[in-house]
C-alpha positions as CSV (number, residue, x, y, z in Angstrom):
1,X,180.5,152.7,124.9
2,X,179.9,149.0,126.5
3,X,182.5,148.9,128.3
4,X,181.8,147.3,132.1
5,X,184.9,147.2,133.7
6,X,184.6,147.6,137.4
7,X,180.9,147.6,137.6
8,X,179.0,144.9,139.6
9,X,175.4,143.9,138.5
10,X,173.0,142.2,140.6
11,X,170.1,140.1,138.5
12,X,167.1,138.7,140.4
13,X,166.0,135.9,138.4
14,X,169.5,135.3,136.7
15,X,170.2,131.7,136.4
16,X,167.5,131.3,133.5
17,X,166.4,132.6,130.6
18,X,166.4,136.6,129.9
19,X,168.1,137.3,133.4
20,X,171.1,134.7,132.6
21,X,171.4,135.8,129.0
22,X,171.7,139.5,130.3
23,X,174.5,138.4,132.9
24,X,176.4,136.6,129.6
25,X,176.2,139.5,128.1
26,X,177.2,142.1,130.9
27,X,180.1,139.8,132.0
28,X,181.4,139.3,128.4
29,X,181.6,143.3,128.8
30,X,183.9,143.2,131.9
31,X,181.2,143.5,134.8
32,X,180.9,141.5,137.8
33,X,177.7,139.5,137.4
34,X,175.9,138.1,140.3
35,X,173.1,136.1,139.6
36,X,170.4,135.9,141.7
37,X,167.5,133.0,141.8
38,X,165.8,130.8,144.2
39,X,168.0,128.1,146.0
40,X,167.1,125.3,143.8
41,X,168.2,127.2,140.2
42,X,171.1,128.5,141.8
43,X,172.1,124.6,142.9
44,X,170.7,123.3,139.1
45,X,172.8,125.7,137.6
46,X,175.7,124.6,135.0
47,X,178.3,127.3,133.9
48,X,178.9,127.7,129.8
49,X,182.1,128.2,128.4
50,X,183.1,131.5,128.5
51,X,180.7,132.8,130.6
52,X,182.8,135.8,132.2
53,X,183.0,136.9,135.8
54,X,179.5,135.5,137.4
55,X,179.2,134.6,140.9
56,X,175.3,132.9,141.7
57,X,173.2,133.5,145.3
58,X,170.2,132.6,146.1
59,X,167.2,134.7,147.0
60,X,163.3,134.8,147.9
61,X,161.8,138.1,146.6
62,X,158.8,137.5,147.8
63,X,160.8,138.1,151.0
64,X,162.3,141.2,152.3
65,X,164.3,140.0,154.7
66,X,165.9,137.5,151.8
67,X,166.4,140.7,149.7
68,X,168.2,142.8,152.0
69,X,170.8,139.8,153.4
70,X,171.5,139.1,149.9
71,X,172.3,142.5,148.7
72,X,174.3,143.4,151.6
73,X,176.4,140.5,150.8
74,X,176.6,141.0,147.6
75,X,177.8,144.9,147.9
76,X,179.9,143.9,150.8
77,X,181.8,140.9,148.9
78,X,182.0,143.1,145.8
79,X,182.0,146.6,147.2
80,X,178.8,147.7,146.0
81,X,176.1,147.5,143.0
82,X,176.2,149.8,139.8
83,X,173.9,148.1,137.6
84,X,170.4,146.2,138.9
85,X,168.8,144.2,136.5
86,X,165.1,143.3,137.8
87,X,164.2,139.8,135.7
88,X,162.5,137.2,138.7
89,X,159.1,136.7,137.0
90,X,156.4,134.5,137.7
91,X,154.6,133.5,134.6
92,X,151.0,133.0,134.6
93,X,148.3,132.3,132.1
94,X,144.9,131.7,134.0
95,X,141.2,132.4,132.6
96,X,140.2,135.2,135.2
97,X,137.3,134.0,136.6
98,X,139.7,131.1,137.3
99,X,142.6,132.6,139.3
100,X,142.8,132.1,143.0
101,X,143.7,135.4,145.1
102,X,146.4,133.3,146.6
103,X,147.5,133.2,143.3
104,X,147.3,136.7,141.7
105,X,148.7,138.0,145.5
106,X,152.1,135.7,144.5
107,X,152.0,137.2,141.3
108,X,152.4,140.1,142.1
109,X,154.8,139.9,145.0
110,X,157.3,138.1,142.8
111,X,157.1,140.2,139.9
112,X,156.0,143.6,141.2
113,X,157.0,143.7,145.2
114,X,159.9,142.1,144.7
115,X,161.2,144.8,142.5
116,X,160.6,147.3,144.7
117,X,162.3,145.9,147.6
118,X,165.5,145.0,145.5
119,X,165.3,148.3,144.5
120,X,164.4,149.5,147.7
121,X,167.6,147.8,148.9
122,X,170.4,148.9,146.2
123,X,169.1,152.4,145.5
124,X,171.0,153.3,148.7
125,X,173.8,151.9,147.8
126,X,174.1,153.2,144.3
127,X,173.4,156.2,145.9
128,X,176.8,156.0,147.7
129,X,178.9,155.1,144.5
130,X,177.5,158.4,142.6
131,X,175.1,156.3,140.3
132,X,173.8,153.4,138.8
133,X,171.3,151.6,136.3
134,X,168.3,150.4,137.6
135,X,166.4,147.8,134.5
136,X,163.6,145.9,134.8
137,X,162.2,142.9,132.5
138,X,158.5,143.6,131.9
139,X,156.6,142.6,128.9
140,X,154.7,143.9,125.9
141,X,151.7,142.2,127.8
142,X,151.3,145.2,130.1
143,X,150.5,147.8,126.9
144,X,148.3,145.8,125.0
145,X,146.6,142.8,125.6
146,X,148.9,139.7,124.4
147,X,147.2,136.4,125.4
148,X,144.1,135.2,126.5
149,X,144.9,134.2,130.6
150,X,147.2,136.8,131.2
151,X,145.5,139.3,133.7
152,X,147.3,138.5,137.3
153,X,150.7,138.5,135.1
154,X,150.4,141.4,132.9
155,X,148.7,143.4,135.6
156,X,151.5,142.9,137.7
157,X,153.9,144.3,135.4
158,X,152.2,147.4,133.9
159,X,152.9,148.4,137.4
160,X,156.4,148.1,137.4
161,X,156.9,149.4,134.7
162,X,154.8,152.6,135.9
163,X,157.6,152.2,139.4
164,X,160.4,152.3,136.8
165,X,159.1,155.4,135.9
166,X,158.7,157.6,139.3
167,X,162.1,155.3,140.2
168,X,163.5,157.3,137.0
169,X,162.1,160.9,138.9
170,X,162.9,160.2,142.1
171,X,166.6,158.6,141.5
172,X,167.6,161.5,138.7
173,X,169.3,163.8,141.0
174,X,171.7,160.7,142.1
175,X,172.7,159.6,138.6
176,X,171.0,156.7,138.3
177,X,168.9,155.9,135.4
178,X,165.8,153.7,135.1
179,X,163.9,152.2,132.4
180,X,161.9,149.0,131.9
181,X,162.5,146.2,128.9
182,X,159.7,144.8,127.2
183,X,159.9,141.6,126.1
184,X,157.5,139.8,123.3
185,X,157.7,136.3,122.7
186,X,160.7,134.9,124.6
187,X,160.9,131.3,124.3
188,X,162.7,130.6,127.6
189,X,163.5,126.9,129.5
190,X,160.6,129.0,132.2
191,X,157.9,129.1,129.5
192,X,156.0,125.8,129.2
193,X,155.8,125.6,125.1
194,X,153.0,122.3,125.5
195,X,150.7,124.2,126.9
196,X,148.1,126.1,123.8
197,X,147.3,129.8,124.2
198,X,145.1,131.8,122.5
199,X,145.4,135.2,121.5
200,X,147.1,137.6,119.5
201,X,150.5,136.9,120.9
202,X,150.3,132.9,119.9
203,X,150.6,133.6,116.4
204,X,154.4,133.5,115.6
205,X,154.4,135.2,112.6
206,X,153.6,138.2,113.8
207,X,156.9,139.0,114.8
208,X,160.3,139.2,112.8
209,X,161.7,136.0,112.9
210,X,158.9,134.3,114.8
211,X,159.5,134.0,118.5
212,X,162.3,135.3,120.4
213,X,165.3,134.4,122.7
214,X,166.9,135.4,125.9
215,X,170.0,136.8,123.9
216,X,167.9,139.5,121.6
217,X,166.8,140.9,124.9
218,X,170.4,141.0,126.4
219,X,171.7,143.5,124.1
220,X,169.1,146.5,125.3
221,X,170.2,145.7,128.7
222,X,173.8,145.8,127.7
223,X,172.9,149.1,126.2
224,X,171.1,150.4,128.8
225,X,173.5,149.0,131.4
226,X,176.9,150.9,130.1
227,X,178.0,154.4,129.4
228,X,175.7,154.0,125.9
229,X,173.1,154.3,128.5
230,X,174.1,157.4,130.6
231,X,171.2,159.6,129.1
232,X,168.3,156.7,128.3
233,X,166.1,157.1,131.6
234,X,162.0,156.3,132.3
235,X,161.7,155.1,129.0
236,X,159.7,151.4,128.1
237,X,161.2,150.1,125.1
238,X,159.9,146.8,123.4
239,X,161.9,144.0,122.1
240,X,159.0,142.7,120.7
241,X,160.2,141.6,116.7
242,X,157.8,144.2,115.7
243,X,154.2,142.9,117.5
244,X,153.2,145.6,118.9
245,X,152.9,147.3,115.4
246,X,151.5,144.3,113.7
């Protein structure tokens, strides 16, 4: 039911946090994991042991042109892409009366555009290997109000996962699936931990456990990624410790 043998997945955002814990775990399952990140991650980046078959790239999604070179290397060098796992994020927590429209436009090209041109770019391809699984990392954030601050970044992606959705329509008739992962509170090396939020969301024990890692998230996409996943498609499912019912 997990088994990835022969598959290549392509993560944006995959040399930290949720996106590198999801290519541990879809390597350690016999897929072909390139991760995907700007140029200086990719160059920062340190291998674990036993990290599986994972090649690294860098990328700009807030770039087209970056997007499309680096999937067309990727399927070329590989032979195509079965599995896309959407995880580049910008995170932001800004009073909004306070944010800059320079800032909520890079927002949302990071964490919204940028999707939809890497999916713009390997839907086609998928297309030509009879199917694929298209995932993307959102958060909890964009179905309820989380944190105090977090309007450019939760706006941003309550709209992809409302694209997941219509990519889940549009894509159904070519055998690939699509579905968004919803994240609650992921402690990540990305998420600055000094800095004091407000909010629902900052009260760890409103979740099982406290606050999350990268690795609780991997296993939906590992679940979602493989033949477990062949009939799981426009759905949002939360991997929130149970917040969103708290």
């Amino acid at each position: 039911m997990f088994d990835l043998s022969g598959k290549v997945a392509l993560i944006t955002g995959g040399a930290v946090g949720m996106g590198r814990a999801a290519g541990v775990a879809l390597a350690a399952s016999g897929a072909t994991v390139v991760l995907a990140d700007e140029a200086a991650r990719v160059q920062a980046f340190e291998r674990g042991e036993g990290e599986g078959e994972i090649d690294l790239v860098a990328i700009d999604v807030a770039l087209e042109a970056s997007i499309v070179a680096c999937v067309k290397d990727v399927a070329g060098r590989h032979g195509g892409i079965d599995i896309l796992v959407n995880a580049a994020v910008i995170n932001h927590n800004k009073p909004t009366l306070e944010i800059e429209v320079a800032e909520w436009d890079q927002v949302q090209a990071v964490n919204l555009r940028g999707a939809f041109l890497t999916t713009k770019a390997v839907a086609p391809v998928m297309q030509a290997r009879g199917g694929g699984r298209i995932i993307n990392v959102t958060t909890i954030g964009s179905r309820h109000p989380v944190l105090h601050g977090n309007g450019a970044y939760s706006a941003s992606r309550a709209g992809l996962n409302q694209f997941t959705l219509n990519c889940a329509l549009d894509f159904a008739a070519d055998g690939i699936t699509a579905n968004a992962v919803l994240p609650g509170a992921i402690v990540t090396e990305t998420v600055d931990t000094s800095i004091k939020r407000s909010g629902p969301g900052a009260d760890r024990n409103r979740q099982i456990g406290g606050y999350g890692k990268p690795a609780d998230v991997a296993g939906l996409i590992l679940l979602l990624a493989g033949p477990s996943g062949r009939y799981i498609s426009g759905q949002q499912i939360a991997v929130d410790g149970g917040f969103l019912i708290s």
